[in-house]
C-alpha positions in Angstrom: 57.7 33.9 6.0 59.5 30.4 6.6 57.8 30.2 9.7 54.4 30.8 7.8 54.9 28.4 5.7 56.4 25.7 7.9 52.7 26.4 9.8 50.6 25.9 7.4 52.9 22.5 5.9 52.2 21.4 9.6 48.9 21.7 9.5 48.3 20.0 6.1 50.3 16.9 7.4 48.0 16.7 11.0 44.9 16.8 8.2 46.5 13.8 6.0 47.5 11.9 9.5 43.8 12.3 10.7 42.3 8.8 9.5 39.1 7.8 9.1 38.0 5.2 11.8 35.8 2.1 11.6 33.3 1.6 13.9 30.9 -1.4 14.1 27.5 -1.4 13.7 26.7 -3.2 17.5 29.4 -0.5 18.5 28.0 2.9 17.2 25.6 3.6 19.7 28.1 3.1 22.3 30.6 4.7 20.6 28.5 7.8 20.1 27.6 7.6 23.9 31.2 7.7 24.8 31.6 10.8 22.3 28.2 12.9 23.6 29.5 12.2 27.1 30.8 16.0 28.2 27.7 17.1 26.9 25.6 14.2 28.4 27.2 15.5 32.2 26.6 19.3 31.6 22.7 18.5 30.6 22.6 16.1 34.0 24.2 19.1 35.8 21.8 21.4 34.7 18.8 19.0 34.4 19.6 18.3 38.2 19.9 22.2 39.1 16.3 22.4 37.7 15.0 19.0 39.2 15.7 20.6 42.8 13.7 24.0 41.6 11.3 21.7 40.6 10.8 19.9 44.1 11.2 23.1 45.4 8.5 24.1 43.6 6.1 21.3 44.6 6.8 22.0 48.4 5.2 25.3 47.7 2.4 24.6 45.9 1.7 22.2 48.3 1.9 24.7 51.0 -0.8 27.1 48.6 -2.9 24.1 48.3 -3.0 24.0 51.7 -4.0 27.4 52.2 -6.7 27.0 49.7 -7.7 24.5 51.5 -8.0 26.6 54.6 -8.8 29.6 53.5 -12.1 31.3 55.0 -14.5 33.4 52.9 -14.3 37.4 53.8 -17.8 37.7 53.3 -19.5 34.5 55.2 -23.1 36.0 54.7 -23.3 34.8 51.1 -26.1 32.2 50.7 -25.7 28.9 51.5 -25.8 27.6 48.2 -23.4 29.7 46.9 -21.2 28.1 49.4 -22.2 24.7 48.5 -21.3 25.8 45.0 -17.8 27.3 45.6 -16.9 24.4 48.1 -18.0 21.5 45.6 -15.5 23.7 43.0 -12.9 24.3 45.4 -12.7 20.4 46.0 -12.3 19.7 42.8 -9.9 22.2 41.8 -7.6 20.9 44.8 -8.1 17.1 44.2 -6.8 17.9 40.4 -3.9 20.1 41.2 -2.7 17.4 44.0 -3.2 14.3 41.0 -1.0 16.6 38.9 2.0 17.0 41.6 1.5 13.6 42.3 2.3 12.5 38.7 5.4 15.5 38.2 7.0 13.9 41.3 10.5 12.1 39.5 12.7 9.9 41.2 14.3 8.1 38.0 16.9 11.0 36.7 17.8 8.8 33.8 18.5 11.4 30.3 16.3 9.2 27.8 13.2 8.9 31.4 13.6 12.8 31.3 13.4 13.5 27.6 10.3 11.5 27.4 9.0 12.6 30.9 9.1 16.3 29.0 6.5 15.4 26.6 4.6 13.3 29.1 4.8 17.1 31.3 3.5 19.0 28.3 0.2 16.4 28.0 -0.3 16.6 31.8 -0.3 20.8 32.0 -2.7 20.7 29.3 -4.8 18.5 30.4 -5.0 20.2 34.1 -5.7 23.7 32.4 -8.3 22.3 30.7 -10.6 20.4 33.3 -9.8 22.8 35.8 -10.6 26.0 34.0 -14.4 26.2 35.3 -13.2 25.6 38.8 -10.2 27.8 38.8 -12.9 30.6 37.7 -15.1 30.2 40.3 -12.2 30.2 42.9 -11.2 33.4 41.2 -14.5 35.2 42.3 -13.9 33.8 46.2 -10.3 33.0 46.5 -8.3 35.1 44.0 -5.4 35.4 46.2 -4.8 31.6 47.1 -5.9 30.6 43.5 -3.8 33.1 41.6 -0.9 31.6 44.0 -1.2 27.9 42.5 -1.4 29.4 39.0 1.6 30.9 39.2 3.1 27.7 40.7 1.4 26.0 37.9 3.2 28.4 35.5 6.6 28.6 36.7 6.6 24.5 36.4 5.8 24.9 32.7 9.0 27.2 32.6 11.1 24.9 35.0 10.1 21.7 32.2 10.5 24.0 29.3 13.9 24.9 30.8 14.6 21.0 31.1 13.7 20.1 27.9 15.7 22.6 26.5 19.3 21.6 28.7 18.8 17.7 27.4 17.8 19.0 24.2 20.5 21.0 23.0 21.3 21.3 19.7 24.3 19.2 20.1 22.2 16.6 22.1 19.5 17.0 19.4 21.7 15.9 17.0 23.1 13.1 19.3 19.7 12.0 19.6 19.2 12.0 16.1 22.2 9.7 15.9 21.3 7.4 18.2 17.6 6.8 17.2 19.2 6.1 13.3 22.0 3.7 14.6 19.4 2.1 16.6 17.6 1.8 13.0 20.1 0.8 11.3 21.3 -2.1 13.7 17.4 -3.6 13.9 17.7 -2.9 9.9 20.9 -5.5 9.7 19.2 -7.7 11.7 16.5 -7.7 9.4 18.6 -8.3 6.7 20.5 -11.1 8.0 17.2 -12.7 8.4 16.1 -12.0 4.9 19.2 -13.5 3.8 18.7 -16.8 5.1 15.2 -16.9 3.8 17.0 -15.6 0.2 19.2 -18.8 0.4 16.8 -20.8 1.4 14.4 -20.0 -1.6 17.1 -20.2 -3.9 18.2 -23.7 -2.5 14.0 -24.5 -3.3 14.4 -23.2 -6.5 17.6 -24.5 -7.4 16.4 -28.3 -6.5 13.1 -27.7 -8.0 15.3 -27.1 -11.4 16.8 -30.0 -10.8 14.2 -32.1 -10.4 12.6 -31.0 -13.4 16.1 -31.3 -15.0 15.7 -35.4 -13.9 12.1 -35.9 -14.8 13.2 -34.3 -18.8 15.8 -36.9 -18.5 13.3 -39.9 -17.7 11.0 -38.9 -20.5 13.8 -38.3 -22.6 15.1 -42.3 -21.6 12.0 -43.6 -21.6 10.8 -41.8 -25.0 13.8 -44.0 -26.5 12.9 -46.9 -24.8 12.1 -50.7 -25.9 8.5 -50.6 -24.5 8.5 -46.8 -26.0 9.1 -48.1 -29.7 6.9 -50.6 -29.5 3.9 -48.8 -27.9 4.9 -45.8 -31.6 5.2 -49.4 -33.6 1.7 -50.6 -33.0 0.0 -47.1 -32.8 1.3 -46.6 -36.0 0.2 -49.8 -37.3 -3.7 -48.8 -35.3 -3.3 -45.6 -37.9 -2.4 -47.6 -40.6 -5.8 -49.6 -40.4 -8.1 -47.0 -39.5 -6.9 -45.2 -42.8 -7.3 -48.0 -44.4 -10.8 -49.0 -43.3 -11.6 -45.3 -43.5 -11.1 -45.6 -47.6 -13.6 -48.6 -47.5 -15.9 -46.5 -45.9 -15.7 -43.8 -48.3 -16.6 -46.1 -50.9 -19.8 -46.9 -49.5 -20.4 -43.1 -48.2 -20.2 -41.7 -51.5 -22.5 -44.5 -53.2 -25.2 -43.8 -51.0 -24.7 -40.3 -51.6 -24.9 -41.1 -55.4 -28.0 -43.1 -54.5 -29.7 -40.7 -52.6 -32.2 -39.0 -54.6 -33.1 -42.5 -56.1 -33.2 -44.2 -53.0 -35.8 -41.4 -51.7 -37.9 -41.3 -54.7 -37.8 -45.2 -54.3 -39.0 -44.8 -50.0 -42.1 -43.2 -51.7 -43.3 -45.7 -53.5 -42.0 -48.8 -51.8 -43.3 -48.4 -48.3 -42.4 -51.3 -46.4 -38.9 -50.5 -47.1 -39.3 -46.8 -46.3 -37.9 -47.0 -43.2 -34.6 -49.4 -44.1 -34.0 -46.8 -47.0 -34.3 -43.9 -44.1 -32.1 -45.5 -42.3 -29.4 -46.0 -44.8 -29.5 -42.7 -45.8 -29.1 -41.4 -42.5 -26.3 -44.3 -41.5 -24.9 -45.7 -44.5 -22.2 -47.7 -42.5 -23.9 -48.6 -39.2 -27.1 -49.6 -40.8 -25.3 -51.8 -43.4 -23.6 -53.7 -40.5 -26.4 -54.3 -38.6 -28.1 -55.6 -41.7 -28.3 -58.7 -41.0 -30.8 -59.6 -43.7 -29.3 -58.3 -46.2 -32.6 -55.6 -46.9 -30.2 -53.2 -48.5 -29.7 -56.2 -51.4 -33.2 -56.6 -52.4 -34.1 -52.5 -52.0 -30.9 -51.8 -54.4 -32.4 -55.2 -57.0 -36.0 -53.5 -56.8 -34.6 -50.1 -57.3 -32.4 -51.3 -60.2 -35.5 -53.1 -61.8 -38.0 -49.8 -61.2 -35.3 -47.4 -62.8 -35.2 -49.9 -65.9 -39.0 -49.9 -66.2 -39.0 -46.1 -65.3 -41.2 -46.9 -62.6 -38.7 -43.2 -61.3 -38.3 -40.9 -62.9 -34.5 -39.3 -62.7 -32.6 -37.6 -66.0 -30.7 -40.2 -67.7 -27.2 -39.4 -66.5 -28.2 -39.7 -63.0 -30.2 -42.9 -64.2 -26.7 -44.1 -65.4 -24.7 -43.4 -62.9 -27.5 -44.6 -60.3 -27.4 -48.1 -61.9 -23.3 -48.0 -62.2 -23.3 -47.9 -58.1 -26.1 -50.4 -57.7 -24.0 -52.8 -59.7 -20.9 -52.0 -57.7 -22.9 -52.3 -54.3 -23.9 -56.1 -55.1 -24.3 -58.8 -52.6 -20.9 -59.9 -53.0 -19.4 -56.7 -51.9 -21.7 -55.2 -49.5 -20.9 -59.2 -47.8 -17.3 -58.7 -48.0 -17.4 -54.7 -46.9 -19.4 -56.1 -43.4 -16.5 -59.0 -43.4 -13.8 -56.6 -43.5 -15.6 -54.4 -41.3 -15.7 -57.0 -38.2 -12.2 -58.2 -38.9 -10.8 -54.5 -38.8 -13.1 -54.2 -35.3 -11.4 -57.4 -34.0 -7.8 -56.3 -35.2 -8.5 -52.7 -33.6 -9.7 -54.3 -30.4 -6.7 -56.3 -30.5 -4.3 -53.3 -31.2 -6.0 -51.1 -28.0 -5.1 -54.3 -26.3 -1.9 -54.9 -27.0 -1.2 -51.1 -26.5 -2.7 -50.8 -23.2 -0.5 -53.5 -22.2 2.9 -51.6 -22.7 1.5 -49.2 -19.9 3.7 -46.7 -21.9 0.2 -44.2 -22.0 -0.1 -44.3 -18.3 3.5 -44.1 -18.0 3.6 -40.7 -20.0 0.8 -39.6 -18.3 2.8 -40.0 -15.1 5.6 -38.7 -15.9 3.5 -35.2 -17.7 2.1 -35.1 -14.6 5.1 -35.1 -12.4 6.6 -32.6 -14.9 3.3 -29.8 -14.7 3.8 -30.2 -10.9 7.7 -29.3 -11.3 6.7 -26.5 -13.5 4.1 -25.5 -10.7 7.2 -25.7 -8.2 9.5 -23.7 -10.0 7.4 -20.7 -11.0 6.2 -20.7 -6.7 9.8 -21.0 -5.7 10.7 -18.6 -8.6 8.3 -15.9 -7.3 9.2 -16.3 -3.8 12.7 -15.8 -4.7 12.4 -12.8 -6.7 10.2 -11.3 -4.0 13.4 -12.1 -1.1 16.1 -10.9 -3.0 13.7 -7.6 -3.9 13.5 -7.3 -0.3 16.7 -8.0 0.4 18.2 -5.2 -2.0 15.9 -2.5 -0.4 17.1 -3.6 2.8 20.8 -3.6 1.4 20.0 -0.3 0.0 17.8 1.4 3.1 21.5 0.1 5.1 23.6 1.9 2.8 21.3 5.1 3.4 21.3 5.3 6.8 25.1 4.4 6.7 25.5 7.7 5.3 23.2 9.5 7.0 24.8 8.8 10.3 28.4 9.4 9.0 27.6 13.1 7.7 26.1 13.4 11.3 29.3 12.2 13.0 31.3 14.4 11.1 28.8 17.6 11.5 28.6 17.0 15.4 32.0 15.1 16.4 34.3 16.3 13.1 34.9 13.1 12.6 35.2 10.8 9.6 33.8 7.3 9.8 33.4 4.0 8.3 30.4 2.2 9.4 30.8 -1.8 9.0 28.0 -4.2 9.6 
């Protein structure tokens, strides 16, 4: 019973001294070379045992090619295109079958040249069975014998490559295989990644200095916006707005008099008619009309208007009458003169303002700089997108690592029993 027991002790302390070993990524296809190797031998002793049946096999077929070649008919009285006909076949047939030994012949006994020469075998058997199946037939019927000889040549190579496939194909070697062809993966997969993450730091380098310079070009607004030449370009804007409001409530003065005046004023184009078009006019464009009345028209139309609503030359209701003759009074020479005065002097002051403005350069200056800033913004979100995209692709190739990192250490430990750490 202590001996039982001191057994299976021992063998619980052999499995906790059993570590798990860390292999390299540029190392694991070497590493599982070394491991496959007794395995690796036996399928080169065998593959080599069945390489020498193989050339063994070709002498003979050559030797029944030969005697197809050879053979004479046991009934020469056939007609003479009959012969034609099974010599044309019989050429054929021989030229094929001599392409395909031709191309079976192997001098590089390399595991990975055979494994792939195996599938290479199975296209090249198919392919001969095919295009020679008409001329095989024919032979059949003249040389059954000689033909049947090759087909059975034929046949035992199929067997012979079956037989080879199946010693470097073992299921261990399957598995090997396996192995190797996912390492491989996994080794062009770090290189890919490595490559990905230089292009990942280099777009976030873009993007980080694209921040930044839209980080610098908020500053100089922000500098400039409290600027000398800033405060002075608000100053006089503010003083431009200040005049056009208050020119704006002159004009409403006179707008809303000849909108008083309207009905009169037509009634008055009706009867007057060499002032109908003035009185048009004025109704249509109280302001531009009056200023480029130079005459003064507007003074004697209003006077005659005044003078035919007194003698009730028109006829309005008499609280439009009153009001009609309020406005004419407030629309007299006097102020219509002064209304065009102030008019020209608010032109010149505004000219004078969009001068003095221009000047400062601060519009241009802001346009500039808004300019500079949309194309930052224009930066960022393409340097943005580019990053996201790299560091997506960088985290399925990260992930598609970690994957195949596992899939090859559960196929280590199924076909070597042995726990590993892969490390890139």
């Amino acid at each position: 019973m202590f001996n039982f027991l001191k057994k299976i002790l021992k063998n619980e302390e052999q499995q906790q001294a059993k570590q798990e070993i860390e292999i390299k990524v540029h190392d694991l296809e070497d590493w599982v070379g070394e491991k496959a190797k007794p395995w690796m031998e036996d399928a080169k002793h065998k593959a080599d045992e069945i390489l020498m049946k193989v050339d063994e096999e070709l002498q003979r077929t050559r030797f029944n090619i030969e005697r197809l070649e050879n053979a004479k008919l046991q009934n020469p009285n056939i007609p003479f295109k009959a012969k034609q006909y099974m010599e044309g076949n019989r050429k054929v047939y021989i030229r094929s079958v001599n392409s395909f030994l031709g191309h079976i012949e192997i001098n590089n006994k390399d595991y990975h040249y055979l494994l792939e020469f195996c599938k290479e075998f199975e296209k090249m058997i198919n392919a001969l069975n095919k295009d020679t199946l008409r001329s095989y037939t024919i032979l059949q019927e003249f040389f059954a014998n000689e033909s049947g000889k090759i087909a059975e040549n034929l046949r035992n190579f199929d067997k012979l490559f079956n037989a080879l496939r199946s010693a470097l194909n073992s299921e261990n070697l399957g598995a090997v295989n396996i192995t190797r062809e996912k390492a491989e993966s996994l080794r062009a997969k770090c290189r890919q990644r490595l490559n990905i993450g230089v292009d990942l730091k280099g777009s976030e380098a873009s993007l980080k200095l694209a921040n930044e310079e839209k980080e610098s070009i908020m500053a100089e607004i922000m500098n400039f916006s409290q600027s000398e030449e800033h405060n002075k370009f608000i100053d006089l804007n503010e003083k431009k707005k200040n005049k056009e409001k208050e020119f704006a409530e002159g004009q409403d003065v006179i707008l809303q008099s000849f909108s008083v005046l309207e009905r009169p004023l037509r009634k008055y184009s009706h009867i007057a008619f060499d002032h109908e078009e003035d009185v048009l006019k004025y109704l249509k464009e109280p302001i531009d009309t009056l200023v480029s009345d130079k005459e003064m028209r507007i003074a004697d139309i209003l006077k005659n208007l005044e003078k035919m609503l007194a003698e009730n030359s028109i006829q309005i209701d008499e609280k439009k009458k009153e009001k009609t003759l309020e406005e004419i009074k407030k629309l007299n020479r006097e102020f219509l003169k002064s209304f065009i005065g102030k008019h020209q002097s608010f032109q010149s002051e505004i000219e004078e303002l969009d001068k003095e403005i221009k000047a400062t350069g601060v519009s241009q200056k802001m346009k500039d700089l808004n300019k500079k800033l949309e194309e930052a913004n224009t930066i960022i979100e393409k340097n943005k997108g580019e990053y996201e995209r790299t560091k997506n692709d960088f985290e399925k190739a990260n992930s598609s690592i970690e994957s195949l990192k596992a899939e090859i250490s559960e196929l280590i430990k199924d076909v070597f029993s042995e726990d590993v750490k892969i490390s890139v």
